[in-house]
C-alpha positions in Angstrom: 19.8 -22.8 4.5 22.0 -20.1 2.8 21.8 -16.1 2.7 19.7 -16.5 -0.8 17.4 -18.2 1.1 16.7 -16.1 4.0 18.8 -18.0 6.1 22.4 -16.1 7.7 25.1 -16.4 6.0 27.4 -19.1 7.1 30.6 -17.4 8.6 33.4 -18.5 6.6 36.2 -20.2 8.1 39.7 -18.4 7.8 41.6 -21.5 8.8 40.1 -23.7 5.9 42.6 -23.7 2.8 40.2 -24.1 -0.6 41.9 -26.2 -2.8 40.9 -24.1 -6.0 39.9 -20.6 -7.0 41.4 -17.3 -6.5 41.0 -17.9 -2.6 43.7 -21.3 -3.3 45.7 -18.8 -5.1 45.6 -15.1 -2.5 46.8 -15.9 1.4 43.5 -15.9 3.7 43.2 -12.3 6.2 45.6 -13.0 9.4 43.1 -12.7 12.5 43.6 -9.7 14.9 45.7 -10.9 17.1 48.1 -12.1 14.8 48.5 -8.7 12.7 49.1 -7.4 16.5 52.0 -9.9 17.5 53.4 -9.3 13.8 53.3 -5.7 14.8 54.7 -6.0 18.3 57.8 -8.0 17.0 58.7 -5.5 14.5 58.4 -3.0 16.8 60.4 -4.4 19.3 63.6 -5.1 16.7 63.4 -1.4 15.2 63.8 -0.4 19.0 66.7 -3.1 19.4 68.6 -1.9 16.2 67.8 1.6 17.2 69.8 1.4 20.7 72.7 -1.0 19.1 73.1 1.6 16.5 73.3 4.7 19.1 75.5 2.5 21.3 78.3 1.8 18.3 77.6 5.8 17.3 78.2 7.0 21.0 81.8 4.9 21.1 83.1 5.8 17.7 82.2 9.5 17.9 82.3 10.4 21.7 85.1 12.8 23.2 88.3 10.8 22.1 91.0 9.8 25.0 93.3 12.4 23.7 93.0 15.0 20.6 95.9 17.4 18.9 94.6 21.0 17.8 96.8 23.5 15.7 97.1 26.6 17.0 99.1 28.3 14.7 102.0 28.2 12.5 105.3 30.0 11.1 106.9 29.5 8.0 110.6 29.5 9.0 112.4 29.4 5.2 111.5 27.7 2.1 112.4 23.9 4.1 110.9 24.3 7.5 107.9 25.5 9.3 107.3 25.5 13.3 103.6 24.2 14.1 102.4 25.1 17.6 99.5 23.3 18.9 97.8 22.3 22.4 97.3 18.1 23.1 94.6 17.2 25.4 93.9 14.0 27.1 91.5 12.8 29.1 94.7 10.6 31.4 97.8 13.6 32.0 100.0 10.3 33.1 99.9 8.8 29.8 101.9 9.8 27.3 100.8 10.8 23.9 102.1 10.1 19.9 101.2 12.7 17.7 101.6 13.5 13.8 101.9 16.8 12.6 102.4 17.7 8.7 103.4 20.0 6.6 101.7 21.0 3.0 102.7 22.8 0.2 100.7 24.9 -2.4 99.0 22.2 -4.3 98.2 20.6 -1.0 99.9 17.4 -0.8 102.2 16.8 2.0 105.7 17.8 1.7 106.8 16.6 5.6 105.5 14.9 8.1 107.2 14.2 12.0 105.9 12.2 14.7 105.8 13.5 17.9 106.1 11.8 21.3 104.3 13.8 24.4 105.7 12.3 27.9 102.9 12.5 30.6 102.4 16.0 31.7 99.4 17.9 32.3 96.0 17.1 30.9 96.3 20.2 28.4 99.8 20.9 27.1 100.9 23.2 24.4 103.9 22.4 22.2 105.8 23.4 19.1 107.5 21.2 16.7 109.6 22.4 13.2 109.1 19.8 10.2 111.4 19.8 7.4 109.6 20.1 4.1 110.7 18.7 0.2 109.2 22.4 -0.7 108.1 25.6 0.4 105.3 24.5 3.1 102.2 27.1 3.2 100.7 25.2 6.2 101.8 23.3 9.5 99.1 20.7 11.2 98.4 18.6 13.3 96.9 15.1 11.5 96.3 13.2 14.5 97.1 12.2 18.1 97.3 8.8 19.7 97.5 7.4 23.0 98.6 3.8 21.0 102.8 5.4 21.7 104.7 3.3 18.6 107.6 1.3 20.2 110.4 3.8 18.2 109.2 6.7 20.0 109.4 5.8 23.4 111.5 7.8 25.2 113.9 4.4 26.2 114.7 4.4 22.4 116.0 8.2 22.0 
């Protein structure tokens, strides 16, 4: 007996592939549960992503081990400018390399000095004169390091 009968409707079953017709051609519903273990596993890998991601954020952009800041500046003569400016490091017994520039009106660099800081204290202000290839209008500091370069150790001056 079918449904134009009088009868119930047979329940159709989902697990059954048709071998023509639209229903050969469109996938069959999922069942419940599976929707819900589809959904659980994405779930799961946008949290995993999302924690690798915040992990590789924290270490590239947390407090760095040390960190050069320009405090100021002074324009000695057309060649030369003294750059003051304050290291910090998290480790005082390390020492330090540091690069600090100097930049002419059209703001490409016109000299540039490394710096070595010996050990010292964990915030240490300093002042270095660059020599420039034209007037400078700025001293800074580009970077600092605790990776000291061989040529600056203080066993090579």
């Amino acid at each position: 007996m079918n449904s134009s009968d009088g009868g119930t409707p047979q329940e159709p079953d989902l697990h059954k592939q048709p071998h023509s017709g639209p229903r050969a051609t469109y996938p069959v519903a999922q069942s419940a549960r599976s929707r819900r273990l589809w959904f659980i596993a994405s779930a799961v890998t946008v949290v995993v992503l999302g924690v690798i991601l915040a992990a590789i954020g924290y270490n590239k952009f947390a407090d760095p081990d040390v960190s050069g800041q320009a405090t100021g500046y002074e324009i000695l003569d057309d060649s030369s400018v003294a750059v003051l400016y304050t290291v910090t490091r998290k480790d005082p017994t390390q020492p330090v390399a540091c690069v600090v520039r100097a930049r002419v009106k059209d703001g490409s660099e016109a000299g540039r000095r490394e710096v070595l800081v010996p050990p010292g204290t964990q915030q240490q202000g300093l002042r270095t004169v660059i020599k420039t290839s034209g007037p400078p209008v700025i001293g800074e500091v580009f970077g600092c390091s605790t990776d000291v370069p061989a040529y600056l150790t203080s066993s090579a001056s």
